[in-house]
C-alpha positions as CSV (number, residue, x, y, z in Angstrom):
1,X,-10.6,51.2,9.0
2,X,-13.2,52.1,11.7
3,X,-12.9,56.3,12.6
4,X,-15.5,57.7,15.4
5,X,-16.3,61.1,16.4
6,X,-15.6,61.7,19.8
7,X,-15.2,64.2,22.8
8,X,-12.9,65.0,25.6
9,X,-13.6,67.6,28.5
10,X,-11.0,70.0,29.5
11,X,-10.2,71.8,32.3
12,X,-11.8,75.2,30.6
13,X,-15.4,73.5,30.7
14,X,-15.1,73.1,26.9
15,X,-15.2,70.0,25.2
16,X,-12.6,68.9,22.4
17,X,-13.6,67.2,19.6
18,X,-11.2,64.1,18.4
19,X,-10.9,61.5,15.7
20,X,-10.6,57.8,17.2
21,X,-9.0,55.8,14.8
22,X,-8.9,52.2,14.9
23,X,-7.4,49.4,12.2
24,X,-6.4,46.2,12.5
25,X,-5.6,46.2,16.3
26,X,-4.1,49.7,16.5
27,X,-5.6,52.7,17.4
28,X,-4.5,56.2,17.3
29,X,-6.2,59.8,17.1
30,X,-6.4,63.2,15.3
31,X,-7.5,66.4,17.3
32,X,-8.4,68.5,14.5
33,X,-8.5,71.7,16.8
34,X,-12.4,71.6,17.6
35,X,-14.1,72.4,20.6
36,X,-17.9,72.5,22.3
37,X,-18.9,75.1,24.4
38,X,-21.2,75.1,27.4
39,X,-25.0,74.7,26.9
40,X,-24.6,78.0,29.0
41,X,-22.5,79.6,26.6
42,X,-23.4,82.6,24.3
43,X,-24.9,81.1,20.4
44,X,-23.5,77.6,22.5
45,X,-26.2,75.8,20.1
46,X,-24.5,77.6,16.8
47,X,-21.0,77.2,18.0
48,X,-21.3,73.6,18.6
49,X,-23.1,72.7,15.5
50,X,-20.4,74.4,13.5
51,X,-17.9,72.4,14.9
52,X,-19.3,69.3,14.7
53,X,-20.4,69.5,11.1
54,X,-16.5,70.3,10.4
55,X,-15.8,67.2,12.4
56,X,-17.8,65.0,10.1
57,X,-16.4,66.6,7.2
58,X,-12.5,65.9,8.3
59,X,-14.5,62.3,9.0
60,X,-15.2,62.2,5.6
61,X,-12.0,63.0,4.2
62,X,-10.2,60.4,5.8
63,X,-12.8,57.9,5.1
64,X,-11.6,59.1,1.7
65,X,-7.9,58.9,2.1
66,X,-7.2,62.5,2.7
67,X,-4.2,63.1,5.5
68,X,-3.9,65.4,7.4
69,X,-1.2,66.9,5.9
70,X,-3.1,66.7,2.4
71,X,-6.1,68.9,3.8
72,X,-4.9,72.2,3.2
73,X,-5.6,74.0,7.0
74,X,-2.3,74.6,8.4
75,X,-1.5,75.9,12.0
76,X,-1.5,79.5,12.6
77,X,1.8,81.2,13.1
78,X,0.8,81.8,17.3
79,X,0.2,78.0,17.3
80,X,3.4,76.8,16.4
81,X,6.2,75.8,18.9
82,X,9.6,74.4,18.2
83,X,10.3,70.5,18.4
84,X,13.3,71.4,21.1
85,X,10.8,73.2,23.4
86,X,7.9,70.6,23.0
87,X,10.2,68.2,24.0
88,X,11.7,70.0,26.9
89,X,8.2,70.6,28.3
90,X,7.6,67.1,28.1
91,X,10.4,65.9,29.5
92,X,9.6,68.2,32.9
93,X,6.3,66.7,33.3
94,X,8.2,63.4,33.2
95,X,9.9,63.7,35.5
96,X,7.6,65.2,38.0
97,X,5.9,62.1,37.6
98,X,6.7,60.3,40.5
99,X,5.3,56.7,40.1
100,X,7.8,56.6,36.5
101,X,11.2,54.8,37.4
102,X,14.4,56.1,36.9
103,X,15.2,53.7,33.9
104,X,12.2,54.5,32.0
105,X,12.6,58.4,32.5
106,X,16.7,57.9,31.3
107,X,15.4,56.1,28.4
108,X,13.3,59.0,27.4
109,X,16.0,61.8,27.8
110,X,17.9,59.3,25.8
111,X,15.5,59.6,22.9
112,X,14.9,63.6,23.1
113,X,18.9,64.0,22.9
114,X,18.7,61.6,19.7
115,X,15.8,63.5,18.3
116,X,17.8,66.5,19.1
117,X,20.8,65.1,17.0
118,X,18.8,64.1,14.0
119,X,17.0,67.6,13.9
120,X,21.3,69.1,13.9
121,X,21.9,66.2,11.3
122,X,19.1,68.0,8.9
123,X,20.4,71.1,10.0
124,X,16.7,72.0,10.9
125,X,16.9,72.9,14.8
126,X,14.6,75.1,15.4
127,X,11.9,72.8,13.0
128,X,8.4,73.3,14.9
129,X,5.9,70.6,15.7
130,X,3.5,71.8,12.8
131,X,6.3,70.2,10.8
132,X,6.2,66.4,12.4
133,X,4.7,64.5,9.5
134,X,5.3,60.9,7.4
135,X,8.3,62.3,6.3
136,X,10.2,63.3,9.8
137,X,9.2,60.2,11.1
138,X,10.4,58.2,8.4
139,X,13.7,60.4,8.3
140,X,13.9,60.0,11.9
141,X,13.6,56.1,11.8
142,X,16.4,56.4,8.7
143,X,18.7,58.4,10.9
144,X,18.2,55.9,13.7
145,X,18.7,52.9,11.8
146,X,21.7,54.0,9.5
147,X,23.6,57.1,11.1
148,X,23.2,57.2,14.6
149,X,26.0,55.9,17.0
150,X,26.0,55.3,21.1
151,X,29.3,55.4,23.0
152,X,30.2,52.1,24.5
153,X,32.0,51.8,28.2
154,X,34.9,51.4,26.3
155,X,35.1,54.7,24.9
156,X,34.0,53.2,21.4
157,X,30.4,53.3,19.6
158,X,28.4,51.3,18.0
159,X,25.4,51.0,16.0
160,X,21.9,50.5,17.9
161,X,20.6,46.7,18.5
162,X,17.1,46.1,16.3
163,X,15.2,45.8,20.1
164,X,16.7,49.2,21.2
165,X,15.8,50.6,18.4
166,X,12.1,48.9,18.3
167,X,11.9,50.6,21.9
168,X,12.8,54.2,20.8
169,X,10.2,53.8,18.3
170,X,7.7,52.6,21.2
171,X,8.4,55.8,23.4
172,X,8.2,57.8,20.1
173,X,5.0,56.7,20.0
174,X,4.1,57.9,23.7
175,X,5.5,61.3,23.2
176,X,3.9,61.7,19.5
177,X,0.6,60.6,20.8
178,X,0.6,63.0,23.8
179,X,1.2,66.0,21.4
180,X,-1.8,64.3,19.8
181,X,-4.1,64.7,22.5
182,X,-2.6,67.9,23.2
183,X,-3.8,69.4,19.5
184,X,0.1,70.0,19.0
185,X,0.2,67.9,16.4
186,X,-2.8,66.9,13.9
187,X,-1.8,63.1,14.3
188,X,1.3,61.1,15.3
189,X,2.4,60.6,11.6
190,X,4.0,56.6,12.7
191,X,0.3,55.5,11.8
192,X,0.7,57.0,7.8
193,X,3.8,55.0,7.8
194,X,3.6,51.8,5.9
195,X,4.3,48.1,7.9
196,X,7.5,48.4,5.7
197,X,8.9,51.4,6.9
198,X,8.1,51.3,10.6
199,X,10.9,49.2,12.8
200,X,9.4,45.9,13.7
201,X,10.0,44.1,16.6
202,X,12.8,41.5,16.3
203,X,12.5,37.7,17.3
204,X,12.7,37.3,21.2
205,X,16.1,35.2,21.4
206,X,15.8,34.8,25.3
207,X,19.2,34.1,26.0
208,X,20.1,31.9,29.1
209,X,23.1,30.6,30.7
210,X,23.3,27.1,30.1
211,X,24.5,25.1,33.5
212,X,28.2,25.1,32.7
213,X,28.4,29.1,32.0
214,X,26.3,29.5,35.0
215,X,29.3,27.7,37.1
216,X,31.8,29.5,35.3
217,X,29.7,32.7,36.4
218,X,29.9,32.1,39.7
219,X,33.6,31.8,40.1
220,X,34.0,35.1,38.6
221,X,35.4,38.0,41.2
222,X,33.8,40.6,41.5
223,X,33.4,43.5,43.6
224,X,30.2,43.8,43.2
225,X,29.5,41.2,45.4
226,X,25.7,42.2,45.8
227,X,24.6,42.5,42.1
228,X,26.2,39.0,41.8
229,X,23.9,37.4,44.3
230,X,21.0,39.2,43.4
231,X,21.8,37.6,39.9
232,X,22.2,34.2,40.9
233,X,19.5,33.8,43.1
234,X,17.6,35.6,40.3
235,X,18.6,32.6,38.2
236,X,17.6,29.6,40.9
237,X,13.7,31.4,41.5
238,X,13.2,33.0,37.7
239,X,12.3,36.2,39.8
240,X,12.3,39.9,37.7
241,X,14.7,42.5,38.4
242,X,11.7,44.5,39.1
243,X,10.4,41.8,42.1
244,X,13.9,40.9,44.0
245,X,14.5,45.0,44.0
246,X,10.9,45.2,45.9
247,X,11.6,41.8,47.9
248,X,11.5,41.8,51.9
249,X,12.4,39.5,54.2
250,X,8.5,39.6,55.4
251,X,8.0,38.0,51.7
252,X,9.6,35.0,52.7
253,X,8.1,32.0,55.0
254,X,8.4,28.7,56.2
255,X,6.0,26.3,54.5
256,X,5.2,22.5,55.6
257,X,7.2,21.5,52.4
258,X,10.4,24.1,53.0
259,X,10.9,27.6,52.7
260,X,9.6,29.3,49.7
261,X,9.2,33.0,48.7
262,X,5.5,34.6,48.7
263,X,4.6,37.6,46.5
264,X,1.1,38.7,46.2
265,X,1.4,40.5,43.4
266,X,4.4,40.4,40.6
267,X,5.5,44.0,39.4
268,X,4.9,43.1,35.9
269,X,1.7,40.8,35.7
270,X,-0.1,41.7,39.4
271,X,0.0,38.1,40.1
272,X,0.5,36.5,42.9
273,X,3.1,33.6,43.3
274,X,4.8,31.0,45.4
275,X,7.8,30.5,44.9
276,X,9.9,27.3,46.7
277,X,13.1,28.0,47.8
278,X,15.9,25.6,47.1
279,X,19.3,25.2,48.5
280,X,21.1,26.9,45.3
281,X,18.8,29.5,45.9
282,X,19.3,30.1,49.4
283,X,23.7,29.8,48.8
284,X,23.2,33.4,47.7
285,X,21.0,35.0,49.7
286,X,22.8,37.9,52.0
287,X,22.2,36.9,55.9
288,X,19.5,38.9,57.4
289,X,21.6,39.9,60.8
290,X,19.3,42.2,62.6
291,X,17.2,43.1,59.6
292,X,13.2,43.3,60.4
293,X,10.5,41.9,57.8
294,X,10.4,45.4,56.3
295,X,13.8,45.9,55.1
296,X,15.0,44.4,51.7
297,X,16.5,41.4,51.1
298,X,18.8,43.1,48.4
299,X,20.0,46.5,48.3
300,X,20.9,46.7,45.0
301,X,21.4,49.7,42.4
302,X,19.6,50.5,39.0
303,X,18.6,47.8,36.6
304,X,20.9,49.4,34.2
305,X,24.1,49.9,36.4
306,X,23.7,45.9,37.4
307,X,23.7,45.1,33.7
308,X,26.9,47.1,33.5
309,X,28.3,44.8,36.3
310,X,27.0,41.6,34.3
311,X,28.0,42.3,31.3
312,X,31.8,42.7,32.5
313,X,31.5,39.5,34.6
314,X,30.0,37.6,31.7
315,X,33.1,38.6,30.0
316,X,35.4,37.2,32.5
317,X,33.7,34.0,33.0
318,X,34.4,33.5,28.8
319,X,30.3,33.6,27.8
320,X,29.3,35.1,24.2
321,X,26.1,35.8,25.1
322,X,24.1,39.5,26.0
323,X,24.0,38.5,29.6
324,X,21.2,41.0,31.8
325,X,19.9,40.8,34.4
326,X,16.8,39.2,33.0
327,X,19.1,36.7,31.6
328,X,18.7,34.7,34.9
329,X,14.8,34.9,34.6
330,X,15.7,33.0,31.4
331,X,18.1,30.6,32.5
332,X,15.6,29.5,35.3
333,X,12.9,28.9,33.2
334,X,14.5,26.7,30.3
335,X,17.0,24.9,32.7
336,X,14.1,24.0,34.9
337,X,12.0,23.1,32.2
338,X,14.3,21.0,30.8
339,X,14.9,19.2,34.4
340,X,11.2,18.6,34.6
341,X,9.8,18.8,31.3
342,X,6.2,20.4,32.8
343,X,5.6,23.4,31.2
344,X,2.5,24.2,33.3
345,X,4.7,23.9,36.7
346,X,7.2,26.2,35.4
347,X,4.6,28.8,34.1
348,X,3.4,28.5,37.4
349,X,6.5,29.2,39.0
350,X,7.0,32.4,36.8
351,X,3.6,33.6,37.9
352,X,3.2,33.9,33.7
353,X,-0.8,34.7,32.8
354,X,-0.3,32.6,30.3
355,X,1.0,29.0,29.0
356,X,1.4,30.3,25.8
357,X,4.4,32.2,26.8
358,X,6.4,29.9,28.6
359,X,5.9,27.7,25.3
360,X,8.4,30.2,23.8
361,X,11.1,28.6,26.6
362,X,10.1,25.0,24.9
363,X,10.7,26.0,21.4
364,X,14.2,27.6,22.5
365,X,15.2,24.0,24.0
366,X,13.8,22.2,20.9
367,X,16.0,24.4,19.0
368,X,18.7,23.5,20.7
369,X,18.3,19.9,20.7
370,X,18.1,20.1,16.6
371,X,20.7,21.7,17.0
372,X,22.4,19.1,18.6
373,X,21.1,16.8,16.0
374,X,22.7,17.9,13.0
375,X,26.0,17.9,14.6
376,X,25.8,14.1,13.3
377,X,25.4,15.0,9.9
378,X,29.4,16.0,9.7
379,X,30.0,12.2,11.3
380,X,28.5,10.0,9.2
C-alpha cells in the first residue's frame, strides 16, 4: 500500500491536510482533522509544523496497520452530527445540482431511505457519523443483502437483485467518501472491509431478445405507443436510452449510401458515431410533421418509467427475460453480430472505445451455440 501526505485549500485560506491512499487500483482518503495556516498567519511557521509532524505520525501508524478507529483520538462532542442529518444535507446539495439526472438523484434518495431503515432496524436512529466504521458498513451490507425488501408494482416485495445491490454499494461509496473530504468522517470504512465482505459485482448476463421474441414484442398492444418505438428502433441502431432521449431530427442526414443517424458525441463514451439507418429502423420512427431540426425525435419519459412499460409488455409478449430498455442495445449488438460475424463493424456501430467490450457480445453467442450443442447429447 502506497499512502502520501497531501493538501487541499479551502475556502477559509487554510490548507487541510489529507491521507491519499492507494492499493491495488483503489484509492481512497483519511482527513485526519489537520490544517495549515497562512504564511501570514500569527506563529504560521509553529502551527504548520505541528500539524504536519502529526500527519507523518498518523502516516506512520497506518503504514503500521493502525485504523483509524484503533488510534485512540475520537471526535469532540461539538463535532459530531447525526447520520439522518448528514444525509439530509447531502441529499439538498444533490439536488441543487443541476447537471445530475433525475434517475441518478432517485437512486440516491432510495439509498438514504434504506440507510434510514437499517439505522430503525438497530434501533440506533439518532447514531452520529463519528460512529460509521467497519462494522456499520459491514452491518449495513448484512441488512441489505439478507433483510431488506422493495415493494414490487404488484403490491408484493422482493429481495434486491446482486447488481442493485452492487450499485447501492457504489453510491455508498460517493456519499462515504464525500464525508471523507469533508473531515465528517476519518475514512469511508468500505476500504477496511475485506474483498470477502464487500458486495462484488455480478457477471454481466447482457440479456437480448433473440429475433423471434423481438417479433412477438412488437405485436404487443400497448398504450404506450411511444416508449414502444423508441424501444424498437433502440433495438435496429444499438443506440442508449441516454442518446435517442437527446436525439434531434438535425442528428439525422442523407448520406450517398442512405440515411444514417450522426452523433458527435455519445452520452456515455463522448464519441462520435455514424450510424446507417435501415428500413426496420426507420418502421418505427414517429413522422416528423412540422417538427424543425431542433426538436426531438422522441418525446419520451424517464428511463425508469419506460422500463416499467417494458417490463409489462415483455410479459405479454410471453419472454422470461429482464427486458430494459438497454435490452435493445443488446439485442442489436449480438443479433447483428451474429448476421455479420465482424466484431470490429459492430464495435464501430456502438461507438464502443473499445473491442474488447463488444467481445463480451461474442462469448454470449458462443455460449449459446454450446448451448445448442449439448442438446444432442440427450439424442444419441
Amino acid at each position: 500500500m502506497r499512502i502520501e501526505i497531501r493538501t487541499r485549500e479551502l475556502k477559509n485560506g487554510n490548507r487541510t491536510i489529507y491521507l491519499d491512499y492507494y492499493d491495488k487500483g483503489k484509492r481512497w482518503y483519511e482527513y485526519p482533522k489537520l490544517y495549515l495556516v497562512p504564511d501570514s498567519a500569527p506563529h504560521a511557521k509553529e502551527l504548520n509544523k505541528n500539524a504536519m509532524d502529526k500527519a507523518v505520525a498518523i502516516r506512520a501508524k497506518r503504514l503500521l496497520g493502525e485504523t483509524p478507529e484503533e488510534d485512540g483520538n475520537p471526535l469532540k462532542e461539538a463535532d459530531k452530527i447525526l447520520v439522518s442529518t448528514w444525509m439530509d444535507e447531502y441529499a439538498k446539495a444533490m439536488h441543487a445540482n443541476t447537471g445530475l439526472s433525475p434517475d441518478y438523484l432517485k437512486h440516491f434518495d432510495t439509498l438514504i431511505r434504506m440507510v434510514n431503515d437499517y439505522l430503525a432496524h438497530i434501533k440506533r436512529p439518532r447514531l452520529t457519523m463519528d460512529c460509521i466504521d467497519r462494522d456499520f458498513y459491514r452491518g449495513f451490507l448484512h441488512y441489505m443483502t439478507d433483510v431488506y425488501e422493495c415493494r414490487t408494482s404488484d403490491g408484493g416485495t422482493r429481495r434486491l437483485a446482486k447488481s442493485t445491490m452492487h450499485l447501492f454499494q457504489l453510491k455508498m461509496n460517493t456519499m462515504l467518501n464525500q464525508a471523507a473530504r469533508d473531515g465528517v468522517i476519518k475514512c469511508n470504512p468500505y476500504h477496511l472491509l475485506s474483498r470477502d465482505e464487500r458486495i462484488k459485482k455480478p457477471t454481466d448476463q447482457r440479456d437480448f431478445l433473440t429475433r423471434e421474441e423481438l417479433h412477438r414484442l412488437m405485436e404487443v398492444e400497448t398504450r404506450s405507443t411511444t416508449t414502444k418505438m423508441a424501444f424498437l428502433f433502440s433495438c435496429f441502431t444499438g443506440l442508449r436510452y441516454s442518446d435517442l432521449k437527446q436525439l434531434k431530427w438535425g442528428n439525422i442526414e442523407r448520406s450517398q449510401s442512405g440515411m444514417v443517424i450522426r452523433i458527435e458525441a455519445m452520452k456515455k463514451t463522448e464519441k462520435p458515431v455514424t450510424v446507417p439507418l435501415g428500413t426496420n429502423a426507420m418502421a418505427w420512427m414517429p413522422e416528423r410533421g412540422d417538427k424543425t431540426l431542433d426538436d426531438f425525435v422522441f418525446d419520451i419519459g424517464t428511463c425508469g418509467g419506460c422500463n416499467a412499460v417494458l417490463k409489462k409488455m415483455a410479459k405479454r409478449a410471453g419472454i422470461n427475460k429482464r427486458v430494459s430498455f438497454h435490452t435493445g442495445r443488446h439485442s442489436f449488438a449480438t443479433l447483428t453480430l451474429a448476421a455479420t460475424n465482424d466484431i470490429a463493424t459492430v464495435s464501430r456501430l456502438l461507438g464502443h472505445t473499445s473491442v474488447a467490450t463488444t467481445q463480451i457480445y461474442a462469448e454470449v453467442l458462443m455460449e449459446d451455440k454450446i448451448a445448442a450443442v449439448n442438446k444432442l447429447n440427450g439424442i444419441f
